[in-house]
C-alpha positions as CSV (number, residue, x, y, z in Angstrom):
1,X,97.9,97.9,114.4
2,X,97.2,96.7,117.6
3,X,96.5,99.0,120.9
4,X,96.2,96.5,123.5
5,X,93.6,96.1,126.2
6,X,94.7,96.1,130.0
7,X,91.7,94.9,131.5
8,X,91.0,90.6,130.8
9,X,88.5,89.8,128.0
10,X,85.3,87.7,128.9
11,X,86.1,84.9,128.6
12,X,87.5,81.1,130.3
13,X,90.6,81.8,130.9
14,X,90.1,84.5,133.4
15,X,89.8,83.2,137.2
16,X,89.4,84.4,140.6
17,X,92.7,85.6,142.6
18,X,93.1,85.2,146.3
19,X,93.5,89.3,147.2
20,X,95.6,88.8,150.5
21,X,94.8,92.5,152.2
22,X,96.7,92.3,155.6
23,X,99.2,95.2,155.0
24,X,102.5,94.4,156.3
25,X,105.9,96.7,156.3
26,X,108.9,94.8,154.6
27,X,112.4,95.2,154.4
28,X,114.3,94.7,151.4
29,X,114.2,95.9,148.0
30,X,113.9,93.1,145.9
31,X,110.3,90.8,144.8
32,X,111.6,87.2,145.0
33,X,109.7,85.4,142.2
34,X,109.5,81.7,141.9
35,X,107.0,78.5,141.1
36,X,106.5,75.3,142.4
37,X,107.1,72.1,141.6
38,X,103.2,71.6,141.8
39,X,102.4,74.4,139.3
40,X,105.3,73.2,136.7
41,X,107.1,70.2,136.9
42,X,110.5,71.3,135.1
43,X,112.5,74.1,134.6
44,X,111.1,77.4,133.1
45,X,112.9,79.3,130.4
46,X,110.8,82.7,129.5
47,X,109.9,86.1,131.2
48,X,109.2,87.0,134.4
49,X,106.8,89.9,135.8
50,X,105.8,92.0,138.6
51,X,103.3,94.5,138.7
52,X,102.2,97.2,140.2
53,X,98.8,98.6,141.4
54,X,96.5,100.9,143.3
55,X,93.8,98.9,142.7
56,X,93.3,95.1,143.2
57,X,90.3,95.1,140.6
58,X,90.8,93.8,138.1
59,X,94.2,91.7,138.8
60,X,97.4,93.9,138.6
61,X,98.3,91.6,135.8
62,X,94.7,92.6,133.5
63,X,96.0,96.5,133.8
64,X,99.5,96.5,132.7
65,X,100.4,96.4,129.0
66,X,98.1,99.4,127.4
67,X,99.3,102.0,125.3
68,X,99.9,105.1,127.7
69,X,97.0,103.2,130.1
70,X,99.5,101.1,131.9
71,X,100.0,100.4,135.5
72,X,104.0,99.9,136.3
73,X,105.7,96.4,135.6
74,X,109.0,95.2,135.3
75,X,110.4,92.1,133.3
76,X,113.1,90.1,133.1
77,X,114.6,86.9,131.6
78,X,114.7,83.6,133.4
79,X,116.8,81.1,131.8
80,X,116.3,77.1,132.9
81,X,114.4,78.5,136.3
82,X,113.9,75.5,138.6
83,X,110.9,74.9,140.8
84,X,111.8,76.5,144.0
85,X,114.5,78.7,142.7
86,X,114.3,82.0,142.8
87,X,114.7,85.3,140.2
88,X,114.9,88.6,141.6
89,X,112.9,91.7,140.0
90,X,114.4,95.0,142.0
91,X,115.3,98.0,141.5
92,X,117.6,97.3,138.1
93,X,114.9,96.0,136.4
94,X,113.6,98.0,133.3
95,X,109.9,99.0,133.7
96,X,107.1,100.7,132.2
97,X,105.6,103.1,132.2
98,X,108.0,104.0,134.7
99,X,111.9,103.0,134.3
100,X,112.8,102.3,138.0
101,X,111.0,100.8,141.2
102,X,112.7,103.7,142.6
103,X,110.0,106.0,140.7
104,X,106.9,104.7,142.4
105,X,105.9,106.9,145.3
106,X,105.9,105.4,148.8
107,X,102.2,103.9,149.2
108,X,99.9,100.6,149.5
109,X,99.9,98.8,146.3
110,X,98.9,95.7,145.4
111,X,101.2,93.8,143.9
112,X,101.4,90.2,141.4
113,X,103.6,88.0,139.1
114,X,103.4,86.1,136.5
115,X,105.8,83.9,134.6
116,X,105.4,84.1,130.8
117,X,106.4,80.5,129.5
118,X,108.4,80.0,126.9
119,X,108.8,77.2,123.8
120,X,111.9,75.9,122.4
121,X,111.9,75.7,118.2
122,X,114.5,74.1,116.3
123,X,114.1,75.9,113.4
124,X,114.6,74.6,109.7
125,X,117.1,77.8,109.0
126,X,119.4,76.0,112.0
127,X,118.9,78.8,114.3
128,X,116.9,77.6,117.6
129,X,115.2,80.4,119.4
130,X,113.1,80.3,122.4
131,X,110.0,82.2,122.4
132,X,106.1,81.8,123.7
133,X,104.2,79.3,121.9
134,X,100.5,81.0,121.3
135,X,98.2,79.0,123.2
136,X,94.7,79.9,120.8
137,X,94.5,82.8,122.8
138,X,96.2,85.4,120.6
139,X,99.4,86.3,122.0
140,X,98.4,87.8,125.4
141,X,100.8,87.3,127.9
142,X,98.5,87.8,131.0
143,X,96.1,85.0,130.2
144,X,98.0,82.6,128.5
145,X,97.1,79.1,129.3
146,X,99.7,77.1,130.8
147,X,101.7,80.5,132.1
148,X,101.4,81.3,136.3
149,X,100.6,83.9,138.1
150,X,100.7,84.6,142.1
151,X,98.0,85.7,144.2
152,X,97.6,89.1,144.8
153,X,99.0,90.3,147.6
154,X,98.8,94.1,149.4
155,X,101.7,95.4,150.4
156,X,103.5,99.1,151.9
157,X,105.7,100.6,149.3
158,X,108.6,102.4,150.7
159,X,112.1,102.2,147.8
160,X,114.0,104.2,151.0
161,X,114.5,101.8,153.8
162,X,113.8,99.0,150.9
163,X,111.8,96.0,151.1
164,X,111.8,92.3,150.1
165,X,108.7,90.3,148.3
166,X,108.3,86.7,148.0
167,X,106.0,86.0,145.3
168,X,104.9,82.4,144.5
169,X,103.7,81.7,140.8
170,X,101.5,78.6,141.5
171,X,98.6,79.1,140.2
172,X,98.4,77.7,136.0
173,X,96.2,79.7,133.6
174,X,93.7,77.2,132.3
175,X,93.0,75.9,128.4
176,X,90.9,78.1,126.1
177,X,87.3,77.3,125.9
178,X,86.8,76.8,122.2
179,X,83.5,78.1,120.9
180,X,80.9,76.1,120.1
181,X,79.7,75.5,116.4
182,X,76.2,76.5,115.5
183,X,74.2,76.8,112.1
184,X,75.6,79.9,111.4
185,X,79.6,79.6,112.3
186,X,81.9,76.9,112.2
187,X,85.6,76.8,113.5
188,X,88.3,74.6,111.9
189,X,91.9,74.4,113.5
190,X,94.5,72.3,110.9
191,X,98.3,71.3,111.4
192,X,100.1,72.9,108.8
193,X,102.8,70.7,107.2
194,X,104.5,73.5,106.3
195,X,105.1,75.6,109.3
196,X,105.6,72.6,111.6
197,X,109.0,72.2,109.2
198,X,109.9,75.8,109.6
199,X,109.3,76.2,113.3
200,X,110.6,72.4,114.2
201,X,107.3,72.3,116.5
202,X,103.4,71.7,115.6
203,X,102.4,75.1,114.4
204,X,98.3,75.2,113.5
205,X,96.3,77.3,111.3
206,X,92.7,78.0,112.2
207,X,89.2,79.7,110.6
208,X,85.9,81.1,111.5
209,X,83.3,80.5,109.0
210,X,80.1,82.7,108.6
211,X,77.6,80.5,106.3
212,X,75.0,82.5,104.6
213,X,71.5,81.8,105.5
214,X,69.7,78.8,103.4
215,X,73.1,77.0,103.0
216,X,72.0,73.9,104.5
217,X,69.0,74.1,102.4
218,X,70.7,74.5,99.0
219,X,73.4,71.3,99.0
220,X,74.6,72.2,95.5
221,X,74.6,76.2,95.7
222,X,78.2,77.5,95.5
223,X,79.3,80.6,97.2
224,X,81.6,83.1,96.9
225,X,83.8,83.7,100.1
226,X,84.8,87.0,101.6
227,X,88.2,86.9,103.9
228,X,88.1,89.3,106.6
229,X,91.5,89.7,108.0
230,X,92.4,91.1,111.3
231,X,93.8,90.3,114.4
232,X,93.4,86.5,116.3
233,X,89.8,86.5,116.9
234,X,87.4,83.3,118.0
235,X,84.2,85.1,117.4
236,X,82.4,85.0,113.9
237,X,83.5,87.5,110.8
238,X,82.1,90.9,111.1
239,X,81.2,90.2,114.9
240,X,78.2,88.3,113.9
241,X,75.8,88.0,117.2
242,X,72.2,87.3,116.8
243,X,72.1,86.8,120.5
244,X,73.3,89.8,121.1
245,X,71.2,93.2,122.1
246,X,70.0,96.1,119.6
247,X,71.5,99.3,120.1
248,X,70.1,102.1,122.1
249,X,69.8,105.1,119.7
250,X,71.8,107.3,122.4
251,X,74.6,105.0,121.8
252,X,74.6,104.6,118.2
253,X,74.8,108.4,117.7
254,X,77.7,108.1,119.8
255,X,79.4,105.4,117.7
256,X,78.4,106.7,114.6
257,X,80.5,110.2,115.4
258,X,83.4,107.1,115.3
259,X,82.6,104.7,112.5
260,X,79.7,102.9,110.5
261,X,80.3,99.8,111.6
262,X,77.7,98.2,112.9
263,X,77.2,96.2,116.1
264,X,77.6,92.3,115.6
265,X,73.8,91.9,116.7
266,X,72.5,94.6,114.1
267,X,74.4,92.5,111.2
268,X,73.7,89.3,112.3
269,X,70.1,90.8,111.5
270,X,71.3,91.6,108.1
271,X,73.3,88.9,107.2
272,X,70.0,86.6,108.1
273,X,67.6,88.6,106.3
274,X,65.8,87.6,102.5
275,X,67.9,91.2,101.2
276,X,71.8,90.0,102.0
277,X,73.5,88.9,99.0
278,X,74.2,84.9,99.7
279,X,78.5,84.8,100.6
280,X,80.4,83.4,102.9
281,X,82.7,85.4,105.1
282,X,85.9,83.7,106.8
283,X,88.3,84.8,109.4
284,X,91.9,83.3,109.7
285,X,93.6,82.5,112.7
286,X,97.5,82.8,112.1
287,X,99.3,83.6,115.4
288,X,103.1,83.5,115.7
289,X,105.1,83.1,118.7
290,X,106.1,87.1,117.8
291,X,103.0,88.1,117.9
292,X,99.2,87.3,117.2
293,X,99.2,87.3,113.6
294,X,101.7,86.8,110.8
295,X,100.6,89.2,108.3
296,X,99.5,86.9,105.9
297,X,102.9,87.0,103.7
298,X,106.2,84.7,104.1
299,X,108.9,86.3,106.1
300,X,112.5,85.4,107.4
301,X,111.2,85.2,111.3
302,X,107.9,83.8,110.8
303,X,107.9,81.2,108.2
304,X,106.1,80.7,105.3
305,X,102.5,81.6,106.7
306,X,101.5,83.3,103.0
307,X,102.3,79.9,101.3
308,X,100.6,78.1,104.4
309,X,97.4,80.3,103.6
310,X,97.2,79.9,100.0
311,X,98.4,76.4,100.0
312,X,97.0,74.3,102.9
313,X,94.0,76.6,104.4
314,X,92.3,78.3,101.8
315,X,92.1,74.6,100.2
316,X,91.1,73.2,102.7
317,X,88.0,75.3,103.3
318,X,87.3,75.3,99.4
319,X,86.9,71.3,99.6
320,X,85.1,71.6,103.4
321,X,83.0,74.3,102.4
322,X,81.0,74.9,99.0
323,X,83.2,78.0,98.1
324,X,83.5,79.2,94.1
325,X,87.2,78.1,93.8
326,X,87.8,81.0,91.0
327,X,89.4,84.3,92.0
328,X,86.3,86.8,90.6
329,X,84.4,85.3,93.8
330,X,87.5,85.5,96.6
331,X,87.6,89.1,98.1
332,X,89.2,90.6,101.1
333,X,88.7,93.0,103.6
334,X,90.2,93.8,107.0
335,X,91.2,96.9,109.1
336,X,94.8,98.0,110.9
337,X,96.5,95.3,110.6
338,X,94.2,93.4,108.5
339,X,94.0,96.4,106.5
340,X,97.4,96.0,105.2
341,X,97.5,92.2,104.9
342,X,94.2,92.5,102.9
343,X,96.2,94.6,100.3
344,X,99.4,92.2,100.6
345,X,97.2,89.6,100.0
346,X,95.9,91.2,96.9
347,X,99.1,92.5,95.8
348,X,101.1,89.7,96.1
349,X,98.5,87.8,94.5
350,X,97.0,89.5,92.3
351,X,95.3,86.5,89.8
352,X,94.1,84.6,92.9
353,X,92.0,87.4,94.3
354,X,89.3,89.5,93.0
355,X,89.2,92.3,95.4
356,X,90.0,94.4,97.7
357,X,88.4,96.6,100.5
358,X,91.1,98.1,102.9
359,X,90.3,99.5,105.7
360,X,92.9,102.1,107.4
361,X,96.1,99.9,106.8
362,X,99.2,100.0,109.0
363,X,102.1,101.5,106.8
364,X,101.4,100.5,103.5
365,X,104.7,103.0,102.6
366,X,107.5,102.9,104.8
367,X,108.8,106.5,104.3
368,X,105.8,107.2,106.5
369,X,106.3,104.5,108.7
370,X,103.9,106.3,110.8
371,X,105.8,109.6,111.4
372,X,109.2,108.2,111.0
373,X,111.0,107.4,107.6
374,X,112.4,104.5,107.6
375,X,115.0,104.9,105.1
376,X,115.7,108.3,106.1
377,X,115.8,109.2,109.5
378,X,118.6,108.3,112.3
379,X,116.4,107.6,114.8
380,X,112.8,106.1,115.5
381,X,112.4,109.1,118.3
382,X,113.3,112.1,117.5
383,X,113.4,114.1,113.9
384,X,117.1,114.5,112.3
385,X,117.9,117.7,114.3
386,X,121.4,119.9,114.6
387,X,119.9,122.4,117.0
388,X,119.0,122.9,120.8
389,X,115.2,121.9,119.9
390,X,114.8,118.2,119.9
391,X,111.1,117.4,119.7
392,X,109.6,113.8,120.7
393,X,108.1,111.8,117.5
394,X,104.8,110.4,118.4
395,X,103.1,107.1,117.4
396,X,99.7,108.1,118.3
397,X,97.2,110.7,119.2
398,X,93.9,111.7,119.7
399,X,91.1,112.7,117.4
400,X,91.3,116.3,117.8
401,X,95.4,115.8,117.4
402,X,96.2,116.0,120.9
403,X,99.4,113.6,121.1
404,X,98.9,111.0,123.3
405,X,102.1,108.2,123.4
406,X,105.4,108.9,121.9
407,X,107.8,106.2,119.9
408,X,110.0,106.6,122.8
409,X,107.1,105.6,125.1
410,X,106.1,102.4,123.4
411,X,109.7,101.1,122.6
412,X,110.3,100.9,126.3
413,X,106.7,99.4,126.8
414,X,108.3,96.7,124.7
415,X,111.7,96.6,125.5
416,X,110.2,95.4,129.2
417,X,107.5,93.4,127.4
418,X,110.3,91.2,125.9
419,X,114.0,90.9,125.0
420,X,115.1,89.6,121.6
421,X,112.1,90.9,119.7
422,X,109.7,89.1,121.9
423,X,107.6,91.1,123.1
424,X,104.5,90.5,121.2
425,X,103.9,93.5,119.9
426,X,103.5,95.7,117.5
427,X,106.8,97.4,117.0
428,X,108.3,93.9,117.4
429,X,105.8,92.1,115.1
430,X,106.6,94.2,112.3
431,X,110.0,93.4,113.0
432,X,109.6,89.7,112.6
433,X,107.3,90.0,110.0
434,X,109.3,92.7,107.9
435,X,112.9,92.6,109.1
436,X,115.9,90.0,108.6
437,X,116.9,87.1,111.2
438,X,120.0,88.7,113.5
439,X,123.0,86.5,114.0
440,X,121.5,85.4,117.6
441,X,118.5,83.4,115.2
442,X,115.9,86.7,116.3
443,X,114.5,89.5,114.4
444,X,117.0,92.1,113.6
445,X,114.8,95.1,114.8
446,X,114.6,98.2,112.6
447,X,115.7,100.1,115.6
448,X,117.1,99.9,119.2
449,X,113.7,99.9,121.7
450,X,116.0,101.8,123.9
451,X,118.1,103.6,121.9
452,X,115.7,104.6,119.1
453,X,118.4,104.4,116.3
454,X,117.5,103.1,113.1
455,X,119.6,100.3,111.5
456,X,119.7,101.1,107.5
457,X,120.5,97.7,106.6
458,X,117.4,96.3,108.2
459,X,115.0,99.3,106.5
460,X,117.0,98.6,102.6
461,X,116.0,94.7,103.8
462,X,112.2,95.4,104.4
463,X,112.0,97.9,101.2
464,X,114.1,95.2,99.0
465,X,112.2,92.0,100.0
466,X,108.6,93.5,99.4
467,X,107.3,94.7,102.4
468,X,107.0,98.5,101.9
469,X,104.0,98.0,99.4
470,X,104.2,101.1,97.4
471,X,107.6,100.5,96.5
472,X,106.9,96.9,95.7
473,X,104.1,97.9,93.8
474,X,106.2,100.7,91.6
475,X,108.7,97.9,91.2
476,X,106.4,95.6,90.3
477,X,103.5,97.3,88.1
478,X,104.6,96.2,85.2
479,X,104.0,92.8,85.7
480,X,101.2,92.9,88.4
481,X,99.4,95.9,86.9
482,X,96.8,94.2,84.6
483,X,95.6,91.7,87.4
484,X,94.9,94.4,89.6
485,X,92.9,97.1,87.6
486,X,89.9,97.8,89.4
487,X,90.9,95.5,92.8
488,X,92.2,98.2,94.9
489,X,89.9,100.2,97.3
490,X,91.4,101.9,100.2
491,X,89.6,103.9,103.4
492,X,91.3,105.4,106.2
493,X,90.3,108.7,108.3
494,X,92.0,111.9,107.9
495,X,93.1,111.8,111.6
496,X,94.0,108.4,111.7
497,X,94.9,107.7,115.7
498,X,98.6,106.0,114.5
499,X,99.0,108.3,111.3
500,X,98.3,105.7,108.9
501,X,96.8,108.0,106.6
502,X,100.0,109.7,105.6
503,X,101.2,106.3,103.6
504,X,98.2,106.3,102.7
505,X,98.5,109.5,100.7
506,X,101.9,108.2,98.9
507,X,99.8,105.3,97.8
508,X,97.3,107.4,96.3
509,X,99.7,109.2,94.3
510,X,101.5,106.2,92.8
511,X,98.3,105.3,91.8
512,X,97.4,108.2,90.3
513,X,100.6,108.5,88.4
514,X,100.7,104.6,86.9
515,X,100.4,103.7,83.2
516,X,100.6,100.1,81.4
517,X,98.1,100.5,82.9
518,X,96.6,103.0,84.6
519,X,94.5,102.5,87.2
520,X,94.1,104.9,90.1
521,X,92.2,102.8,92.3
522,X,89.4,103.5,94.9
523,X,90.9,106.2,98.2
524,X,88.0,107.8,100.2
525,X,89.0,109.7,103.5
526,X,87.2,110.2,106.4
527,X,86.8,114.3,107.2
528,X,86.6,115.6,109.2
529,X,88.6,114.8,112.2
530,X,87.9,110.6,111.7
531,X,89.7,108.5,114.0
532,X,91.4,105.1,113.6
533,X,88.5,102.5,112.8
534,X,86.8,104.7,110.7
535,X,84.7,103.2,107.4
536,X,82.0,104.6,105.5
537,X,80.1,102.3,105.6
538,X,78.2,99.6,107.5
539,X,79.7,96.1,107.3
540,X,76.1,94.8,105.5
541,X,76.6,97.9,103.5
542,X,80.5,96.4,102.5
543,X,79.1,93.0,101.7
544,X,76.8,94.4,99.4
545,X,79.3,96.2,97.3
546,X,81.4,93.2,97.0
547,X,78.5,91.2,95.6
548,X,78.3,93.8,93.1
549,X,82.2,93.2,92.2
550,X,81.3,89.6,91.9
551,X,78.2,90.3,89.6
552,X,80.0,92.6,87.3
553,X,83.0,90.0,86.8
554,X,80.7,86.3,87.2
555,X,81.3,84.6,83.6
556,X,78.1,84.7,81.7
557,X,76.9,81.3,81.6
């Protein structure tokens, strides 16, 4: 689960904007986007946006996108868009958080584009599909390399007599500044053979690597290796940052009321110390052009990125890297979103992994597909009702239960995002990683984003093919059951901020319920009142149990 941040991360590919604050009255009402010839020599297939703001700091661009924390924007398609030409963003155009241009009240705003560039793949299941090829930044639309944005220009807001924008995109978001290696962390980026066939285009895989202290002193010292999955991420595993600052106590009472997990700089000082068990920790980096991860498993949209992990990365660290290539020393852990490929992971490999710590997991059963059920309900936005009293289903709230942004809400936010399942989101992502390919060659999405109904046939497709863990674990147990007896470990707060702990609760009971054999695994929850995030422990703490699990299962020599 990913909750998106509007304002830019620190890093290269945020640059200074001319802010052009001469107010001026227009007359139209209609933004003229285009780009010149200078900024992009050819035409431009993709997405076009406006947006919207009261404040020029940061750019318009770095506020719009946030769950419920969202300035208004507007998108639409552009298909073959020459330099010069022109595409027209008015009053039609679908918006968020706001439908209609029409809604914003009559004001100074500053305004901005930005054109959101878009790849053509040839695909190896003949269906070519246009999308945005991730540029090592993760998916984020507003500081893509190689996408353009306008200046950012002030301008009087008045829908009633109407006005008309020209807004030039010809400014090019630079490269990402790779980090540099050190003693500690090293970063690999491979070609996979395997998804350049799928996608019909170079598609890479990539790795952060955490080395444990006295590696460079110990040439023929083996390690085991712990996998920390979780969204696309440059920095180290567990936010490792001896350069970083210690915590002021004020502040770490304040973070503690949240989680355990400590601060990168305060387990970079763990991690270095004589007392840390000796592993090392990786980070994948598996973006998609749906979204900025793949989930670790093989799917109809995304290609075979679970068979490109097992197959060509995870090798090719074990021959770069003095990893134990035996699955008592490979473990996993990850939160959100990592928290459910961490379990995948383990589940659908259960002999090749020995472990798994799973932190609050996105829906690990799909009748609690956060409040909706998937196989059950009619729509994504509303409970099955007959009466007068239609209440909105939520997808998140605060930690005292306050509801904060409904399914509604963020199906629109992605609907404007992108068309065709493109909006790199979360919604959409789970789509492309769960769902079937639609006869158009894009993900057949489990419900309308405008809409809210719920297609059955897509649901049966996700529960049949594996997705839905639970049920593929109660179909499976049988089989998988033995190689996962003591493997399983699952946290999540009782107020998880996206409801994730009610699948969590149907997990627990299947557990609790198996036989041949039974195991009933490892669920702690966070009471009371713990957010999304939550863990009970510090990330030095985690490492620590997992070298016990690699103790108690080593061969005796």
């Amino acid at each position: 689960m990913r909750r998106p941040s509007p304002f830019p991360a620190r890093s290269s590919l945020v640059f200074a904007l001319a802010v052009l604050v001469t107010p001026c009255v227009l007359a139209a009402q209609q933004f003229e986007v285009s780009f010149p010839e200078s900024a992009h020599a050819g035409p431009i297939t993709g997405r076009v946006f406006v947006f919207i703001s009261r404040d020029s700091t940061p750019e318009p661009r770095f506020q719009a996108g946030g769950y419920g924390a969202s300035v208004p924007f507007f998108g639409v398609d552009v298909d073959s868009l020459q330099p010069g030409w022109s595409v027209l963003v008015d009053s039609h155009t679908l918006g968020f958080p706001v439908t209609s241009m029409q809604d914003i009240p009559v004001g100074d705003y500053y305004v901005q584009a930005l054109m959101n560039v878009y790849t053509a793949f040839p695909r190896a299941d003949g269906h070519t599909i246009w999308a945005h090829m991730d540029q090592w930044e993760g998916q984020h639309f507003n500081r893509s390399p190689g996408n353009l944005v306008s200046d950012v220009h002030r301008v009087h807001f008045d829908p009633e007599p109407g006005f008309r924008v020209p807004l030039s995109t010809d400014h090019v978001i630079p490269p990402v500044s790779m980090p540099e290696d050190t003693k500690w962390v090293k970063h690999i980026k491979i070609q996979s053979a395997l998804l350049t066939r799928f996608w019909g285009h170079p598609m890479y895989l990539g790795a952060t690597v955490l080395l444990p202290k006295g590696y460079d002193e110990n040439p023929q010292t083996t390690y085991p290796t712990i996998y920390v999955q979780g969204h696309f991420n440059l920095g180290a595993p567990f936010g490792f940052n001896p350069d970083g600052q210690p915590e002021s106590p004020e502040r770490k009472a304040a973070r503690l009321e949240r989680t355990a997990r400590e601060p990168g700089y305060e387990f970079a000082q763990e991690w270095m110390s004589d007392d840390m068990p000796r592993m090392i920790a990786v980070t994948f980096q598996h973006p998609t052009p749906y979204f900025d991860d793949s989930y670790a498993v093989n799917s109809a949209n995304n290609g075979p990125y679970g068979d490109a992990l097992i197959q060509e990365l995870i090798p090719y660290l074990e021959q770069h890297f003095r990893m134990i290539t035996e699955p008592w020393a490979r473990l996993l852990t990850g939160g959100s979103t990592g928290g459910w490929e961490s379990l995948a992971l383990q589940v659908f490999h259960p002999k090749f992994f020995g472990g798994t710590w799973t932190l609050y997991p996105d829906p690990v059963d799909f009748r609690n597909y956060q409040l909706t059920n998937a196989y059950a309900d009619t729509s994504a936005f509303v409970p099955n009702a007959d009466g007068w009293w239609v209440p909105e289903r939520y997808m998140m709230r605060d930690v005292d239960g306050q509801p904060h942004t409904t399914m509604r809400q963020m199906s629109q936010l992605e609907a404007v995002l992108g068309s065709h399942g493109r909006s790199a989101e979360q919604m959409n992502a789970w789509d492309a990683v769960y769902g079937p390919v639609g006869d158009d060659g894009y993900p057949k999405e489990l419900w309308d984003k405008l809409t809210g109904h719920i297609d059955p046939t897509v649901a049966e497709y996700m529960r049949d093919n594996g997705y839905d863990l639970r049920a593929y674990l109660e179909k499976s147990w049988a089989t998988i059951g033995p190689d996962l007896v003591d493997k399983i470990h699952v946290y999540v707060g009782d107020m998880d901020t996206f409801y994730l702990n009610l699948a969590v609760y149907r997990l627990e009971d299947f557990f609790k319920h198996t036989t041949d054999p039974h195991y009933e695994g490892t669920f702690q929850y966070g009471r009371p009142m713990k957010p999304h995030g939550w863990q009970p422990f510090t990330n030095a703490e985690l490492v620590k149990m997992m070298d016990a699990q690699v103790r108690s299962h080593r061969p005796v020599s």
